[in-house]
C-alpha positions as protocol buffer text, in pm:
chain_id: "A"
residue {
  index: 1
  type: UNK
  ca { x: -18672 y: -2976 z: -13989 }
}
residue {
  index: 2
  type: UNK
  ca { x: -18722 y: -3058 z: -13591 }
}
residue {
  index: 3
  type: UNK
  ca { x: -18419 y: -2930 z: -13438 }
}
residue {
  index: 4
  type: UNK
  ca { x: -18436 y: -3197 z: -13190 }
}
residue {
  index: 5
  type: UNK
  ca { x: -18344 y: -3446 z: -13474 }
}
residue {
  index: 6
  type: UNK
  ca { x: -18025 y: -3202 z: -13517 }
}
residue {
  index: 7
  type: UNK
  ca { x: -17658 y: -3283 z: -13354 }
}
residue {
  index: 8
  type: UNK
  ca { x: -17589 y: -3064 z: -13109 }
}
residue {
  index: 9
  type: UNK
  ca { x: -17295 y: -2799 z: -13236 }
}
residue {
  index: 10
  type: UNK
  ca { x: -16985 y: -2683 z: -13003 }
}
residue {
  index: 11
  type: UNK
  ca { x: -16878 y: -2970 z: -12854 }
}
residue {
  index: 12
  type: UNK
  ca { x: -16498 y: -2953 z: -13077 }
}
residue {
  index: 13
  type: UNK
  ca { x: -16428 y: -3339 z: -12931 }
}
residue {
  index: 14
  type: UNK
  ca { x: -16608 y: -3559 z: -13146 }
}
residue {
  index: 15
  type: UNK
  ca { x: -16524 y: -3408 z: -13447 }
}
residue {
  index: 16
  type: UNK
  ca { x: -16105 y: -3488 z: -13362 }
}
residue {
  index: 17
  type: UNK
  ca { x: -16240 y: -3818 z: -13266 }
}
residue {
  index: 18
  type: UNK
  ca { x: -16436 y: -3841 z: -13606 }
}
residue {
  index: 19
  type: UNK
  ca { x: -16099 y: -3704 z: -13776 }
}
residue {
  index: 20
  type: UNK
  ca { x: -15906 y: -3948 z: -13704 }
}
residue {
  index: 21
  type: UNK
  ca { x: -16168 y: -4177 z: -13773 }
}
residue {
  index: 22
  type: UNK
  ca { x: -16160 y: -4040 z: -14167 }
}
residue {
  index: 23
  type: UNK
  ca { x: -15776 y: -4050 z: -14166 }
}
residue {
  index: 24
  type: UNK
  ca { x: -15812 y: -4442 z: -14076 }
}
residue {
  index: 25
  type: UNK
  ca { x: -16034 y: -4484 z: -14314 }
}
residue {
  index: 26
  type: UNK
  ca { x: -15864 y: -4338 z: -14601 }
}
residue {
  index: 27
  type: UNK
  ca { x: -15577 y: -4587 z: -14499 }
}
residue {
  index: 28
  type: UNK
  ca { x: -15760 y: -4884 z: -14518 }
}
residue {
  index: 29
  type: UNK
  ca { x: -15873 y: -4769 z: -14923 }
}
residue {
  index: 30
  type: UNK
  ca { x: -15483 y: -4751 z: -14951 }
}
residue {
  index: 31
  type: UNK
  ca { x: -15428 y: -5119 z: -14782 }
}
residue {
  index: 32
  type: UNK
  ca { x: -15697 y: -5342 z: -14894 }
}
residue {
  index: 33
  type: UNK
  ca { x: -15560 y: -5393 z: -15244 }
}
residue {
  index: 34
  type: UNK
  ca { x: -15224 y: -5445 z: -15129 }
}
residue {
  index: 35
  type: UNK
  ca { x: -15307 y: -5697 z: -14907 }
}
residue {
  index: 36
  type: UNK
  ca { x: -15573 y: -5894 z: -15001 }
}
residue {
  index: 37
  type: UNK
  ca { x: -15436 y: -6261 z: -15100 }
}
residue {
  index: 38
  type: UNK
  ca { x: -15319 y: -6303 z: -15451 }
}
residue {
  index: 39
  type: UNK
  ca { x: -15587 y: -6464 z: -15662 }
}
residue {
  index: 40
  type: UNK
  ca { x: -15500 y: -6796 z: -15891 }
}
residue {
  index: 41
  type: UNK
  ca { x: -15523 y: -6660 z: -16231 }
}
residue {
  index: 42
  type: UNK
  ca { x: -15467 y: -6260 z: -16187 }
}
residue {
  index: 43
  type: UNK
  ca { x: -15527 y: -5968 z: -16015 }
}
residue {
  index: 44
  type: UNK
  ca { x: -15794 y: -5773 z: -16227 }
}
residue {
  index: 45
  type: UNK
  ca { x: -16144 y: -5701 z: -16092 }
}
residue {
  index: 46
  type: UNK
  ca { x: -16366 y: -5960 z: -16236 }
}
residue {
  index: 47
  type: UNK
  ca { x: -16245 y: -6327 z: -16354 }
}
residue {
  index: 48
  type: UNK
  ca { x: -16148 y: -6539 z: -16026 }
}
residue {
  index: 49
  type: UNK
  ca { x: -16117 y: -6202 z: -15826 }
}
residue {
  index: 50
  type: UNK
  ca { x: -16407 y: -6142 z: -15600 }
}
residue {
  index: 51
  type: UNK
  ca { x: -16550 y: -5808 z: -15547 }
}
residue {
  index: 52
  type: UNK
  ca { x: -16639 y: -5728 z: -15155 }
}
residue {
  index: 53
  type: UNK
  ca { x: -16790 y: -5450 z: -14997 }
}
residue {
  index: 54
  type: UNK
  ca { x: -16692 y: -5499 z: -14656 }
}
residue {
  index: 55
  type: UNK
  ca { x: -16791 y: -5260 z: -14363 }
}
residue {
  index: 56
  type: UNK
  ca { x: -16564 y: -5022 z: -14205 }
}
residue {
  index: 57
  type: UNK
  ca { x: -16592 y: -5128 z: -13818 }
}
residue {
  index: 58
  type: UNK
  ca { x: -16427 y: -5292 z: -13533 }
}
residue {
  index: 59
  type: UNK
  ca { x: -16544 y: -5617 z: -13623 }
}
residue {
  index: 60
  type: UNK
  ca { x: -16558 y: -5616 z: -13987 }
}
residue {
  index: 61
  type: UNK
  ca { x: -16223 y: -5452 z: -14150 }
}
residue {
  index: 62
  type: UNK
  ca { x: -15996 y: -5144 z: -13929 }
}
residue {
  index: 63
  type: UNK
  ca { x: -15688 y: -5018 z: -13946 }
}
residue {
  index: 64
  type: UNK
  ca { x: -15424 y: -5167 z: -13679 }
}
residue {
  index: 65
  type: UNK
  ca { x: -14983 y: -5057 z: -13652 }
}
residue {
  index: 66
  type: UNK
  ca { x: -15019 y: -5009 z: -14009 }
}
residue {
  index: 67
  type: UNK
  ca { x: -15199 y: -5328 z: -14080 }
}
residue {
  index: 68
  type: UNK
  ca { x: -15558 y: -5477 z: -14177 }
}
residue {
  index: 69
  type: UNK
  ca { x: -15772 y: -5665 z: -13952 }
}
residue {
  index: 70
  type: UNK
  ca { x: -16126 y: -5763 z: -13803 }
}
residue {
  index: 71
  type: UNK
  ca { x: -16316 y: -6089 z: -13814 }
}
residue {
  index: 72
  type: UNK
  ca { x: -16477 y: -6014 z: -14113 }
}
residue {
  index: 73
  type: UNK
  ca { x: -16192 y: -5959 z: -14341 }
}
residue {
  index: 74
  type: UNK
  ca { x: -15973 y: -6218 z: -14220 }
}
residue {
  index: 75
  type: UNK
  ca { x: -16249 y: -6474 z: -14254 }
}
residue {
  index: 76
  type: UNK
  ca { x: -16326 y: -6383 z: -14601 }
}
residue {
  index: 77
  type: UNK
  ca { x: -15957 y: -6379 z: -14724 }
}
residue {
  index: 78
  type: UNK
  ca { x: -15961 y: -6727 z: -14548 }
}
residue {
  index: 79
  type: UNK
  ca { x: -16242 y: -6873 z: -14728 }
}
residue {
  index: 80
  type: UNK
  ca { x: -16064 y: -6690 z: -15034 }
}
residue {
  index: 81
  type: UNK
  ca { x: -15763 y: -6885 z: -15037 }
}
residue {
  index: 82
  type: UNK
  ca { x: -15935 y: -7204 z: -14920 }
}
residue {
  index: 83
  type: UNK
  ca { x: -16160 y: -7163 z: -15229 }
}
residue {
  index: 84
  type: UNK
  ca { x: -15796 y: -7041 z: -15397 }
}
residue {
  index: 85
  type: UNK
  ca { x: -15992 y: -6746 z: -15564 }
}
residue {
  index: 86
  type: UNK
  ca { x: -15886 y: -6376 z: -15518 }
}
residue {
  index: 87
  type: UNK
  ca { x: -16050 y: -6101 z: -15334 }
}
residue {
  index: 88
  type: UNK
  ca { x: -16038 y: -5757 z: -15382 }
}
residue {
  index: 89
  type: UNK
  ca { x: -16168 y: -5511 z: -15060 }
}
residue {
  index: 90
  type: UNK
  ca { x: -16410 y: -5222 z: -15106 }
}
residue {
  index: 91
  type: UNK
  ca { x: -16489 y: -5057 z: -14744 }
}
residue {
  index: 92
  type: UNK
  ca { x: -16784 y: -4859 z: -14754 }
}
residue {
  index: 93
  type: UNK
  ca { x: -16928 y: -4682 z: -14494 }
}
residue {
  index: 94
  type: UNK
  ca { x: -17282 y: -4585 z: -14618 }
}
residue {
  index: 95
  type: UNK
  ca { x: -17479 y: -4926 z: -14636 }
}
residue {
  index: 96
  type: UNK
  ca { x: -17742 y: -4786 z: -14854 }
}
residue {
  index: 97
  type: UNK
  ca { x: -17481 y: -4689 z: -15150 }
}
residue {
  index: 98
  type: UNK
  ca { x: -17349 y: -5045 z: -15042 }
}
residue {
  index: 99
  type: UNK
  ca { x: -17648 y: -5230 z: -15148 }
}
residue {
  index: 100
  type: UNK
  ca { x: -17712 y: -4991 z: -15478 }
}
residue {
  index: 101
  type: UNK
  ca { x: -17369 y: -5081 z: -15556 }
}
residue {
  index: 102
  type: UNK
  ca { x: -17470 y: -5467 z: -15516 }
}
residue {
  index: 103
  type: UNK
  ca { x: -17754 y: -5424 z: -15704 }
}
residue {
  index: 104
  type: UNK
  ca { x: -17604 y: -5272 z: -15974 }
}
residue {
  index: 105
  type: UNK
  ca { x: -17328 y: -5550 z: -16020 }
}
residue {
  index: 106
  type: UNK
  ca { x: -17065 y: -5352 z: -15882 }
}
residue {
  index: 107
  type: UNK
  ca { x: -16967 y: -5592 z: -15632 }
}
residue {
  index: 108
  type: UNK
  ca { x: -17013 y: -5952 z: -15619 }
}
residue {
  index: 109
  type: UNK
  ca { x: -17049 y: -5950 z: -15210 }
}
residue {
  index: 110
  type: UNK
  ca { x: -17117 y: -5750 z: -14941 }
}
residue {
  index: 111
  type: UNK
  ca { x: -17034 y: -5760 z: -14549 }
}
residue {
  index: 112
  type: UNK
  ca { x: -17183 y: -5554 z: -14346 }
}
residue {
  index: 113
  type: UNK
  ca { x: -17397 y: -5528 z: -14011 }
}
residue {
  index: 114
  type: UNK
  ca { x: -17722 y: -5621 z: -14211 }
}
residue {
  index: 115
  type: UNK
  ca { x: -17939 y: -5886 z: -14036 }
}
residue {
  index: 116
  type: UNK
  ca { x: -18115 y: -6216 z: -14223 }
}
residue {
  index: 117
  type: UNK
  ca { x: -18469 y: -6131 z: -14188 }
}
residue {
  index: 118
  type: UNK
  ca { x: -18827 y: -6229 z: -14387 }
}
residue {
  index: 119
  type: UNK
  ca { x: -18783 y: -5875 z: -14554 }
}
residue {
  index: 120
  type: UNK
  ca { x: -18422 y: -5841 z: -14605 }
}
residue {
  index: 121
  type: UNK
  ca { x: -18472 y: -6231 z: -14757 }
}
residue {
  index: 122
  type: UNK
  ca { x: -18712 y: -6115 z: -15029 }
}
residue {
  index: 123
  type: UNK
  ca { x: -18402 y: -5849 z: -15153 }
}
residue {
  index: 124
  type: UNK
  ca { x: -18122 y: -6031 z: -15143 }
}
residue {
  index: 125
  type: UNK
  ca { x: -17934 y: -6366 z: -15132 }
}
residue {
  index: 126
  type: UNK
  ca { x: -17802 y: -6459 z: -14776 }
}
residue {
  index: 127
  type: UNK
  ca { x: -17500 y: -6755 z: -14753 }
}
residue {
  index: 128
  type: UNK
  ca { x: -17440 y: -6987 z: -14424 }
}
residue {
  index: 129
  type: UNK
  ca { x: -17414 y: -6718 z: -14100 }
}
residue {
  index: 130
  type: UNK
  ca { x: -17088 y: -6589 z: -14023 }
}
residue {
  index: 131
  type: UNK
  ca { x: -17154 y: -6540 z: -13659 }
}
residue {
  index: 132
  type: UNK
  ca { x: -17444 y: -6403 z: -13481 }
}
residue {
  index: 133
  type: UNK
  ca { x: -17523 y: -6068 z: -13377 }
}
residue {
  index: 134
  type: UNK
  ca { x: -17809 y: -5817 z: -13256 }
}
residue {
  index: 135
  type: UNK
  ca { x: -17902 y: -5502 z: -13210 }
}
residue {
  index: 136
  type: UNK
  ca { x: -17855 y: -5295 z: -12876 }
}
residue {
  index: 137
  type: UNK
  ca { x: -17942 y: -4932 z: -12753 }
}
residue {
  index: 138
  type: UNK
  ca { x: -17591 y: -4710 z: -12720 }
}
residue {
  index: 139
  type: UNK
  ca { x: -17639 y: -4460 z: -12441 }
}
residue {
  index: 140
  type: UNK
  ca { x: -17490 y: -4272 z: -12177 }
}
residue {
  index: 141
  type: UNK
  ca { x: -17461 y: -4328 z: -11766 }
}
residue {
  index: 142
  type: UNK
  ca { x: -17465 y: -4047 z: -11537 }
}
residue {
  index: 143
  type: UNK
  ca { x: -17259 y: -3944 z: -11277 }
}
residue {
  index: 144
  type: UNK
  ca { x: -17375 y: -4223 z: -11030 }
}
residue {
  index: 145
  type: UNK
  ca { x: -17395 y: -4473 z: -11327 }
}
residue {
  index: 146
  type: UNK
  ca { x: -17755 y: -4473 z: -11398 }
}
residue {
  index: 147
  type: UNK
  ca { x: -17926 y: -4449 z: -11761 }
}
residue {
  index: 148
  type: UNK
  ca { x: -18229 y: -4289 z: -11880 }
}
residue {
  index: 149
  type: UNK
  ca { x: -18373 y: -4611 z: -12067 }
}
residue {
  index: 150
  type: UNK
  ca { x: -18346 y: -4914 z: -11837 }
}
residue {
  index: 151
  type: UNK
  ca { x: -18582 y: -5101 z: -12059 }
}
residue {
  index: 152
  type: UNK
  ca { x: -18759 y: -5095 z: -12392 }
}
residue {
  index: 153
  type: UNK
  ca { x: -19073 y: -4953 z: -12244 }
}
residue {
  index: 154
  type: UNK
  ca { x: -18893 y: -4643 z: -12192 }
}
residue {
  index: 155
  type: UNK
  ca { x: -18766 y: -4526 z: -12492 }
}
residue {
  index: 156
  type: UNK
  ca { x: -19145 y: -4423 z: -12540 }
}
residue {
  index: 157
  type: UNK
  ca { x: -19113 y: -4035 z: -12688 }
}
residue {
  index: 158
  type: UNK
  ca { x: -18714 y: -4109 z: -12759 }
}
residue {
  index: 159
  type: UNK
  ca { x: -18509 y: -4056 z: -13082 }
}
residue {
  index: 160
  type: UNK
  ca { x: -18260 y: -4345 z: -13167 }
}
residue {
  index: 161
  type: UNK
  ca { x: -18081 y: -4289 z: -13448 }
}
residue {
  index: 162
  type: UNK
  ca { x: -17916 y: -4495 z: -13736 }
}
residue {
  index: 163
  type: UNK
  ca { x: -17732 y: -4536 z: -14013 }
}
residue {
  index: 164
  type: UNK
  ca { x: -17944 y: -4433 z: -14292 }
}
residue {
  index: 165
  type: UNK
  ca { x: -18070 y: -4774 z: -14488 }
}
residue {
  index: 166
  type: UNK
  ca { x: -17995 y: -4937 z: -14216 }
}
residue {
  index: 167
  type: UNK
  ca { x: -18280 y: -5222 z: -14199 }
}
residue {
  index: 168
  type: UNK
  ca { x: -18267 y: -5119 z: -13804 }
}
residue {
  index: 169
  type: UNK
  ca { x: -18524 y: -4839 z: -13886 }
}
residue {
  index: 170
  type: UNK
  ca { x: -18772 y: -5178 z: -13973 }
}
residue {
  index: 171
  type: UNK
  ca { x: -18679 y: -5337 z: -13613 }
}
residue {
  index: 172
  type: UNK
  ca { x: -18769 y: -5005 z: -13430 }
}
residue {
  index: 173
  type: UNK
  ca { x: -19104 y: -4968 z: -13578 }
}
residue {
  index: 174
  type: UNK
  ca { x: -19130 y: -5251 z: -13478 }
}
residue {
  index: 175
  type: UNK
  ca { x: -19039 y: -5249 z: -13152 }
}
residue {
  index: 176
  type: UNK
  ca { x: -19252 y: -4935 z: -13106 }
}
residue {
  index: 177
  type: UNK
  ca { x: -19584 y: -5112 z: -13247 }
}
residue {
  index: 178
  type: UNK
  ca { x: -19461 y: -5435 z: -12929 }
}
residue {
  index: 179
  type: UNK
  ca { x: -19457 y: -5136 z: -12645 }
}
residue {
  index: 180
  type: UNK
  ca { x: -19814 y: -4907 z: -12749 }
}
residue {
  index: 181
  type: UNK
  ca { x: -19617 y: -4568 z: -12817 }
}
residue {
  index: 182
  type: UNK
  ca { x: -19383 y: -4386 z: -13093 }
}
residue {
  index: 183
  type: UNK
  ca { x: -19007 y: -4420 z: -13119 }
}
residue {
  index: 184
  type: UNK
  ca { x: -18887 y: -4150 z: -13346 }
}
residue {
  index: 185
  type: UNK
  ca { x: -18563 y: -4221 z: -13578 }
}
residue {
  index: 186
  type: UNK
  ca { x: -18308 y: -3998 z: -13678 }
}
residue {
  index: 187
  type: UNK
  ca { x: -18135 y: -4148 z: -14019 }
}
residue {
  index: 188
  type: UNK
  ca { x: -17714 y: -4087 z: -14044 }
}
residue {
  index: 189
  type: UNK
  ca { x: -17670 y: -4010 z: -14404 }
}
residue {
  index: 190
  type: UNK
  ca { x: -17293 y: -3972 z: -14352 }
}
residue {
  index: 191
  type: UNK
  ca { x: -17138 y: -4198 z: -14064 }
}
residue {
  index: 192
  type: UNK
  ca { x: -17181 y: -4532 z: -14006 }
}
residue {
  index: 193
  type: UNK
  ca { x: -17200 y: -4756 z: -13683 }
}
residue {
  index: 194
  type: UNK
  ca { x: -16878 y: -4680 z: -13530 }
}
residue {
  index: 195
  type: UNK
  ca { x: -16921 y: -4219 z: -13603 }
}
residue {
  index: 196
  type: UNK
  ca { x: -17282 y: -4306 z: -13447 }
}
residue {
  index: 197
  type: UNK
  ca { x: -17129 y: -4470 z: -13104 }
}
residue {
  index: 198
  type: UNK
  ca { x: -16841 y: -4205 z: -13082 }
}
residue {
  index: 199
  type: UNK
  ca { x: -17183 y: -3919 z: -13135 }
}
residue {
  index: 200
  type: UNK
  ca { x: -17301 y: -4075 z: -12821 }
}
residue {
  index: 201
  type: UNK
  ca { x: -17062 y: -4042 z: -12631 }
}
residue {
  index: 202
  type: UNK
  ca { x: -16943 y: -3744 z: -12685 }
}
residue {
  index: 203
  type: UNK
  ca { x: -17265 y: -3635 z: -12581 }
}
residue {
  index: 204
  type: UNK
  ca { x: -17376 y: -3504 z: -12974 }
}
residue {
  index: 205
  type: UNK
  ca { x: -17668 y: -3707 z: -12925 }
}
residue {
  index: 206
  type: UNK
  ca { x: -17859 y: -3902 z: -12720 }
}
residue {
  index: 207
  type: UNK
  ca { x: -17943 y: -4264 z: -12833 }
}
residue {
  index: 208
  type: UNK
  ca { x: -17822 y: -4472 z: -13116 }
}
residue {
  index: 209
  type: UNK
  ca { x: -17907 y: -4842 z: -13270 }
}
residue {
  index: 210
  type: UNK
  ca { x: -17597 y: -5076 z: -13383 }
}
residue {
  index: 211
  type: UNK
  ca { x: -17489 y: -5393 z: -13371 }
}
residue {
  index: 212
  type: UNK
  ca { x: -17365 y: -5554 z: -13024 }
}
residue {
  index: 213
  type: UNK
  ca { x: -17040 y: -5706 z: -13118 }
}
residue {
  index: 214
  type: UNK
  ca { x: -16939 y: -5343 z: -13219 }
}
residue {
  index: 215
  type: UNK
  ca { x: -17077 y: -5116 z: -12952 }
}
residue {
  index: 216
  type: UNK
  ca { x: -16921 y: -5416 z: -12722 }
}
residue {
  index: 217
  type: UNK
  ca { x: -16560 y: -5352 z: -12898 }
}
residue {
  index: 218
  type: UNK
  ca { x: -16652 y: -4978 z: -12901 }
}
residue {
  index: 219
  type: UNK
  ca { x: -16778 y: -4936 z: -12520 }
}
residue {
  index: 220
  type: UNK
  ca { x: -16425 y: -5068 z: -12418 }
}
residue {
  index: 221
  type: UNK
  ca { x: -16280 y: -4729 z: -12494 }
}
residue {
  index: 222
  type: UNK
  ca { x: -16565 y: -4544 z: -12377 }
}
residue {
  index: 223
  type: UNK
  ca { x: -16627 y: -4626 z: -11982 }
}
residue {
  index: 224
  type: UNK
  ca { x: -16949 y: -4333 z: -11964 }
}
residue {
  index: 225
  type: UNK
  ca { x: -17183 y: -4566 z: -12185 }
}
residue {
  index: 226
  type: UNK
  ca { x: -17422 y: -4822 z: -12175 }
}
residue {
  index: 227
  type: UNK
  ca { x: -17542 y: -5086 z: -12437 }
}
residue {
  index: 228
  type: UNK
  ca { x: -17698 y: -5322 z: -12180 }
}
residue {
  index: 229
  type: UNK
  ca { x: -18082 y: -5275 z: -12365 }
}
residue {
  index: 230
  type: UNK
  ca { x: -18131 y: -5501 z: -12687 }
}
residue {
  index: 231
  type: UNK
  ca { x: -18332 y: -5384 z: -12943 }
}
residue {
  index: 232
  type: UNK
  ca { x: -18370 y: -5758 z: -13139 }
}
residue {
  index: 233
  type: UNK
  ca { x: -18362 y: -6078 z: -13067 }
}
residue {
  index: 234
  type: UNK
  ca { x: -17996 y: -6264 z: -13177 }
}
residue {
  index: 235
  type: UNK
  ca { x: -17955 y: -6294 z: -13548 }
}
residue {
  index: 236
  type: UNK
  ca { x: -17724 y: -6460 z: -13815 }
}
residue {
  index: 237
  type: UNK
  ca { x: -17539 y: -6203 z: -13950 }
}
residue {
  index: 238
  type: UNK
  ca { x: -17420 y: -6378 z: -14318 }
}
residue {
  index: 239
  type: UNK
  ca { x: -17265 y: -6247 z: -14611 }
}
residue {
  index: 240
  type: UNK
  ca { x: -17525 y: -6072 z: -14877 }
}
residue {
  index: 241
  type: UNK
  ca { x: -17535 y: -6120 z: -15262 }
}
residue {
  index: 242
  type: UNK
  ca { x: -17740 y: -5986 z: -15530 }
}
residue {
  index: 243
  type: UNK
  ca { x: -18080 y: -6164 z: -15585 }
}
residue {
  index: 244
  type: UNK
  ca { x: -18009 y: -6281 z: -15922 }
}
residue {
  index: 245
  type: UNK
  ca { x: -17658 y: -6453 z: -15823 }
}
residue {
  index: 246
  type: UNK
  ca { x: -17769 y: -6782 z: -15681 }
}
residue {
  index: 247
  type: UNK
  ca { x: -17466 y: -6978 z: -15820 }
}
residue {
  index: 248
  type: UNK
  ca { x: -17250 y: -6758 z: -15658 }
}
residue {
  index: 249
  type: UNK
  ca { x: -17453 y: -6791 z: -15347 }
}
residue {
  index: 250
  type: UNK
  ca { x: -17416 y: -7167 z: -15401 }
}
residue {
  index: 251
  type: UNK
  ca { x: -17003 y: -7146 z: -15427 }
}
residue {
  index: 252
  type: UNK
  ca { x: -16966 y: -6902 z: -15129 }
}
residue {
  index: 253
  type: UNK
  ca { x: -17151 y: -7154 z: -14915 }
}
residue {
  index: 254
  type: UNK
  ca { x: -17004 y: -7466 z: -15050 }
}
residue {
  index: 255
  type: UNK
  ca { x: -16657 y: -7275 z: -14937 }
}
residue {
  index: 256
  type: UNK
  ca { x: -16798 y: -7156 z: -14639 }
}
residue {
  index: 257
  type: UNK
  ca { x: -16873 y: -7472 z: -14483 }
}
residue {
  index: 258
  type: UNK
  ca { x: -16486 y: -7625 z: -14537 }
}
residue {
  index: 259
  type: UNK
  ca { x: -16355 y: -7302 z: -14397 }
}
residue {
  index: 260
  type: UNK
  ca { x: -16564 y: -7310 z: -14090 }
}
residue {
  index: 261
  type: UNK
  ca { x: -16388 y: -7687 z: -14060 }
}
residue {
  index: 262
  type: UNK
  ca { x: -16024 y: -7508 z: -13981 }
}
residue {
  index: 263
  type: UNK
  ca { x: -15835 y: -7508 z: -13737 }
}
residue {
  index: 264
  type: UNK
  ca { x: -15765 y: -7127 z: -13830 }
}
residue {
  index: 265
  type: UNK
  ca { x: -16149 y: -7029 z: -13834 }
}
residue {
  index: 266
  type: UNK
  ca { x: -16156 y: -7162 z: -13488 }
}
residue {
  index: 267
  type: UNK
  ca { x: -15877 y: -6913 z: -13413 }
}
residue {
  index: 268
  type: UNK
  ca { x: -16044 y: -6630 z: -13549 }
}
residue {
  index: 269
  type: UNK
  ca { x: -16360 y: -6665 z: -13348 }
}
residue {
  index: 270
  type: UNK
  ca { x: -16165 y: -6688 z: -13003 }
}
residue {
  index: 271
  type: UNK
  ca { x: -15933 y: -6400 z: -13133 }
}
residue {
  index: 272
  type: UNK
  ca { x: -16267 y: -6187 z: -13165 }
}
residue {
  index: 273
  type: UNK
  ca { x: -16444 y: -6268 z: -12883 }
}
residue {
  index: 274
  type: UNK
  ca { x: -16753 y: -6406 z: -13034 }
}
residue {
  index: 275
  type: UNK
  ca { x: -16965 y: -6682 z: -12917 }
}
residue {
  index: 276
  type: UNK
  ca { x: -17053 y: -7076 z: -13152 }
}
residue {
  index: 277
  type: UNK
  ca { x: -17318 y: -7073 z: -13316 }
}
């Protein structure tokens, strides 16, 4: 294996950081059944209760003074109770076992940082966009400021890595077809987004590929990094379900639309920063 494609060991930091990241994580498991809105008929898995895999991120689901939040999971238990059907959380981590698990009928939805595209159209079922997103370079500044990629024709010869299944392996191919040179990746088989941001800057590796409206939350607490350099164009970032599902597809957008009509929807896209479609 090219060591380059290796994290770079004795820097103790990150792995407190990624710690207490774990620790967080095993609280929201605890949480999300407790709190997720009571559903009209009961509370077992299946029936009127709807299964979602929802990403473990600053914008999706996290752990806040002992409580659950992000844009994400608020929105969904709003269009939940609006549609006056029960939800039941999953947070995941790992988007490939995410999508195995969708696949395989596990859940009935997924939310996660997993772009509408040609390709990703021919695998799944996308609903209405739940806000829009896209993909930007995490790095760090020097002393004086300055990064090593100020645009996408120099991450010629670079490694970016990603969460592994990530479809932001497709977009860097890509990307490194549009600029005449390779781009190598590096796939996370372990962390997701979040881990990879906190790897950066904590200097365990160089570059990494997420989503902007999380590095944006992220780079907030880390003042040495940079995710000025986009790697896609914006896209609608919507809530996935299995191929075969389209009635489900059908209900989810059909509530959707009359939650996006609330006052309280409105609320939740000012509360999170993120821009109308």
């Amino acid at each position: 294996m090219d060591n380059k494609l290796l994290p770079k060991k004795g820097n103790p930091t990150i792995y407190i950081v990624l710690l207490a990241v774990i620790i967080s994580l095993m609280a929201v498991l605890h949480h999300c059944s407790s709190q997720a809105p009571k559903p009209a008929r009961n509370d077992e898995v299946g029936g009127d209760t709807l299964r979602v895999a929802i990403e473990y991120s600053p914008l999706a689901c996290y752990t806040y003074d002992d409580t659950l939040g992000g844009f994400c999971y608020d929105a969904v238990r709003l269009m939940a109770a609006t549609a006056h059907r029960g939800v039941k959380f999953y947070p995941i981590v790992q988007l490939e076992d995410a999508l195995s698990s969708l696949d395989d009928g596990r859940y009935d939805m997924l939310v996660a940082q997993f772009p509408v595209t040609k390709e990703n159209r021919e695998e799944y079922l996308f609903t209405d966009e739940l806000y829009l997103d896209r993909q930007v370079l995490v790095q760090r500044r020097d002393s004086v400021g300055q990064t090593p990629v100020a645009t996408q024709l120099d991450l010629a010869g670079k490694t970016l890595w990603v969460v592994k299944g990530s479809p932001m392996r497709d977009r860097i191919e890509s990307l490194a077809r549009e600029i005449g040179d390779s781009i190598h990746i590096a796939e996370d088989s372990f962390y997701g987004p979040e881990q990879l941001f906190m790897r950066v800057a904590a200097g365990e590796i160089d570059y990494a590929v997420i989503n902007e409206s999380t590095a944006r939350q992220m780079a907030s607490h880390y003042r040495n990094t940079d995710i000025a350099t986009g790697i896609s164009f914006t896209q609608f970032q919507s809530i996935i379900i299995n191929k075969d599902n389209q009635e489900l597809c059908d209900s989810v957008n059909s509530w959707l639309r009359a939650t996006r009509q609330l006052p309280a929807f409105s609320n939740l896209r000012t509360r999170y920063h993120l821009a109308s479609e």
